[in-house]
Structure formats: C-alpha cells, structure tokens
Phi, psi and omega in degrees: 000133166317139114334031238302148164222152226217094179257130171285145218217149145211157185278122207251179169282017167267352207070002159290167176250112187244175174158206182222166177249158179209151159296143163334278205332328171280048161270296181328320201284300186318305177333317208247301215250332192045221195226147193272123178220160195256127142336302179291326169290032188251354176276355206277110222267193190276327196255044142043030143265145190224134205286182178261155175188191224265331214246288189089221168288341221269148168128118129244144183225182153233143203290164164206086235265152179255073207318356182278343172286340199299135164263166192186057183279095156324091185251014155118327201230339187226147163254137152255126181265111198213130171208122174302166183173178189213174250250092158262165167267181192288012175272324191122348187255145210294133171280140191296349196229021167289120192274004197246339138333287172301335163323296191294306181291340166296307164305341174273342164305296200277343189279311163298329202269330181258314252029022203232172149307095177259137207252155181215147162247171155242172173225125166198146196271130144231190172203153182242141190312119145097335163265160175274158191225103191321161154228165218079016169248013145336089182069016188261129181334315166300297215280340152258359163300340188269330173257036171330276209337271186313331152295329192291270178357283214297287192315336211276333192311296168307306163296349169271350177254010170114333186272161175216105182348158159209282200226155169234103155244138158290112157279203196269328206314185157284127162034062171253139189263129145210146219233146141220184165200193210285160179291191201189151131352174190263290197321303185284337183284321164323257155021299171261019186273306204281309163287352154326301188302310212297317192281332145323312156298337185262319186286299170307003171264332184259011166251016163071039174240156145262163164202144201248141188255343181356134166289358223201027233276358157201148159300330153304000183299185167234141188274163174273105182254172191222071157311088191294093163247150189208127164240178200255173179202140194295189195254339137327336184093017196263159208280175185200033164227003190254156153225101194294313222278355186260150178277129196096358196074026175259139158335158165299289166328300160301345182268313209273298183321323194290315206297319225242331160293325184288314150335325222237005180312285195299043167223322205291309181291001129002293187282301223255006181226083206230039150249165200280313175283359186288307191275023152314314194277342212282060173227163197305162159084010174282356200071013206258222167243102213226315196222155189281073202217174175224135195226151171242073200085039183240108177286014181233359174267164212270328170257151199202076162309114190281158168281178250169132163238353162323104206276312189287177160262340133353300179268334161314301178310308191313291157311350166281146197183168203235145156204138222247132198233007216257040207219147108235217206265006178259010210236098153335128159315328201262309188299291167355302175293278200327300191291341190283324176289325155317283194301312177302320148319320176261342144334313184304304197313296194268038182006082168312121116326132157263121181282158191298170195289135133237198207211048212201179192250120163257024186289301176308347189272158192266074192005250183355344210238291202307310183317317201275351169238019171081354177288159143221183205249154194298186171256167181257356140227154174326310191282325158329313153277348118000276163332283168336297230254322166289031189206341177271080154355281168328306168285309163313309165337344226221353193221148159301164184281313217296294173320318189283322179278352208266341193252340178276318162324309187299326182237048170269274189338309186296309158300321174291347194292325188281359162324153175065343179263135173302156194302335176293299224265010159246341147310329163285354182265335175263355168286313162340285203291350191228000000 
C-alpha cells in the first residue's frame, strides 16, 4: 500500500523548486521541527551543477514548509502535494540566502518606510516542447482551440490551488502560451507565482506535453517574459497609487518608488534577467526591455504605467499599476519581487524624481541624447550584469554579504557550465531545464 507523501519546496536562487519529501502523516511534526536541508544547495546551478561557494561540507538548516502554501493537485493517478517555506538555521532564525526569507525582510523594508501594501501579478509566458505547431495561429482562435484541452486543465488546477485564474491565451511565439492570474499580497502573488510554473508543467505533463517557461527558446525567437504589476493599497485597502495632479499621475509614493527601480534597473536584471540567454530577449524591437525608461503604453519600455478603462475616479485608483517587464522565469520569483522592492524602497529613501513617461523608439536616439535624460541601455549579457552588481555597493546592501557572494558565485558557475556552446546550444540547455 502507498504512502502519501507531501514535498516542501522552496524557490532556490536558479528559479528552480527543489526540496525533500516526508509523510503526510508527519505533517504537524514537519510544522514545527521542518526537514533537514544543506547549505551548499544554494550552489546547485539551474543544470544540477554546484558552483564553489562559501559553505562546503559545513552546515545545517532546516526547511520549514507554510501550510498557507499547500497544493494538493489531482492529477488522475498521483495528487502531487507540494507546500513551500522557508530555509531557517537551527536557533530558528531566517537564513541569509533564503529567498523566500529575503523577500519577507524587503517587504517589511517597505511597510516601515510607507505603511502601505504592496498587491502583485506575475504575467507569464511559455511555449510547449516537441510538438509540432501549426502556422499563422498567433492569438487565433485555432491556435487556442488545439490546446483547449490543456488550457481548460491548467486554469481549473490554479483554482483548485487556490489562485484565481484571470486569462489563457495563445500568444505570438511557436506553440506559445500565456496564463495570469488576479494580483495578491507581495508574500503570496510570490508563493504563486513559484507555484504556477510547477503546476503547469505538471498539468502538461500528464497531458503527455512539456512546457517551458525558458527565456528564450533560439535566439531569432520571441521570448518568454515574466511581467510584475504591482500597485500600493493603504492598510484599510484603499488604492494608493494613482494621483492625477502627481507626475505620471502617480502617488507621491508610487513616484518616487518607481524612480529607484528605474536608478537602480540596470543592477536589478542580475535577479531578475539572470540567465546568460535572458539577455537574447532584453534587446530593442522584442516587446521586451532594452533600456532604464518608463513608458507609458509602451510595450518596449522596462517600466510600463498600465492603461486603465475605467472612467470615474474611483476606478481609476482601483485599476492603476505599474508594470515591471525586464523579468523572466528563470529568476525565483521571490527574489525578483525583493529587488524590485528594495530599489523602490531606496527611491523612497533618496526621494527620487521620477522622470516623464515615453512614448518613442529609443533604439534611435543617440547615448548622448539617452545620457541626457538618465536613460541608458541594459547591460547585454549576464556577466555584464554580474560586474554591475559587484560594483554596486547600494544594491549589495540591501542583502547579507554572504548572499552577494554567494549568488554571484552561482551564477559565475552558471555561465561556466556554458563554455563552449554557441548561442543555439544554450538556448536548448535552458530550454530543458526551465
């Protein structure tokens, strides 16, 4: 007779969800006493290598799973069980390289420094592996009638997990997807951000498909993004980010936050664009991110003041958001959201201007033109944003020293695992892997 068993997860710094499994029956005990976990498995690359780092042999922590995360997802022959938590050392107190840990203290950063509340979506993008993909179905009726089956699945999975579904659609990419669902709390749209993927791989997997959240899937492709909107709400629930009479129509708050992601972007995609192919996509005509600019219904800008249908004002305030473009899925979710909350946060701090919106191809402008108005161009491969982030004081600031070597170690590792291969052939090893 079977065992049920019930695995604790956490979102590592590759973005994978790694952890152990224990019986169910052992939940109350796990609750408390949590599961034995290693240092060193924050070195484990996305391609199940482990970088030199700090730790060694040395060490013990423990997993400690949050029963407010739990899925208990039907999958006709297995409920797979899965509930997240996060990585203390044995006194009890949050491990310095827990990214879900980290998370918490940026959001607690923003709560002291404001009072208010930040609500989040994630928006994300796949494509499934391996079948062939009719062509010409880019949003087309056809092109999500073939994979209904499987969309149908996927939305009902995320509600049964708890999430509440909002759109599926075919995108433009090969036999590309994208899924949201309603924004959340910061802690929890995280939470369900990092459970999303999974349960999608898993639904397509029992419908005898893959699917890849990859950033990338060849480089002449269209990428996969992991789009972050996030607006503030008072601690009453009332909205807090809209202001006609403020520039951009933004809050006091909301201005100056926006100002410190936008300071401090080209360090912020370290986290949130942290594969070697992530910056395949971060380049100008992609619909991506290319530059440190706030757009306004500019779908190439790294910041994106959303449109609003909404007439009264009332509904306006409801409906006003921010949108962080410069991210995907190869990025933990939980760190991603942190840094973006940090920088906004030392915005608050150094009471940022926020500069006007645009609304133009700045692929055309001349540096000297971009310089003159704080734009500059992302950095173009990972070590480049790498470099950046060892040289940024300010932003290592905002994490333990540990955490800066320790995450720079990783995805130094990461890159080396990728010598030698041409821009294709790595695109086909994170395509595996994500």
């Amino acid at each position: 007779m079977n065992e049920a068993l019930l695995f604790a997860a956490t979102s590592d710094v590759s973005g994978k969800v790694r952890g152990k499994a224990f019986p169910l029956s052992a939940l109350e005990k796990r609750l408390g006493k949590g599961i034995g976990w290693t240092p060193t498995n924050v070195m484990i690359s996305c391609f199940d290598g482990i970088a030199e780092g700090p730790f060694g042999s040395l060490g013990d922590l423990v997993l400690i799973p949050d029963p407010n995360t739990r899925i208990d997802l039907d999958l006709g022959q297995v409920i797979e069980r899965v509930m997240l938590g996060d990585i203390r050392e044995l006194d009890g107190t949050a491990w310095s390289c827990c990214t879900r840990s980290i998370l918490k203290a940026a959001i607690a950063r923003l709560n002291a420094l404001t009072g208010l509340q930040l609500n989040v979506a994630f928006e994300h993008e796949f494509q499934l592996v391996g079948a062939p993909d009719a062509a010409g179905e880019a949003f087309s009726l056809q092109g999500f009638s073939h994979r209904r089956q499987l969309g149908e699945r996927i939305m009902g999975a995320l509600r049964d997990a708890g999430m509440q579904p909002d759109t599926f659609m075919r995108e433009f990419g090969a036999d590309q997807y994208e899924v949201t669902i309603d924004p959340k709390e910061a802690l929890r749209a995280a939470d369900e951000a990092a459970l999303l993927r999974e349960i999608v791989r898993l639904v397509a997997r029992a419908e005898g498909q893959q699917a890849s959240f990859s950033p990338i899937r060849e480089p002449a492709g269209v990428g996969n993004g992991v789009h972050i909107h996030f607006s503030f709400a008072t601690d009453d629930g009332r909205p807090a980010t809209w202001d006609p009479a403020g520039p951009n129509a933004l809050s006091e708050p909301a201005s100056a936050f926006a100002a410190g992601i936008l300071k401090y972007l080209p360090t912020l995609v370290a986290f949130t664009a942290p594969s070697e192919i992530s910056y395949l996509r971060l380049t100008p005509h992609r619909w991506s991110a290319a530059y440190n600019n706030l757009g306004d219904r500019d779908r190439e800008s790294a910041l994106r003041i959303c449109p609003v249908t909404a007439q009264d004002p009332e509904g306006i305030a409801k409906q006003f958001n921010m949108e962080y473009r410069a991210a995907d899925a190869a990025a933990s979710p939980y760190l991603a959201l942190a840094a973006l909350v940090h920088a906004g946060c030392q915005g608050i701090e150094e009471a940022l201007a926020c500069p006007a919106a645009t609304q133009e191809d700045l692929s055309v402008l001349p540096p000297e033109a971009l310089a003159a108005r704080g734009i500059e161009r992302l950095p173009e491969t990972l070590e480049q944003a790498l470099s950046r982030l060892e040289r940024d004081e300010t932003v290592r600031g905002w994490f333990a020293p540990v955490f800066s070597e320790v995450y720079l170690a990783h995805k130094r590792g990461e890159l080396a695992e990728l010598e030698g291969r041409d821009p294709a052939a790595r695109c086909r090893a994170y395509l595996k892997v994500y």
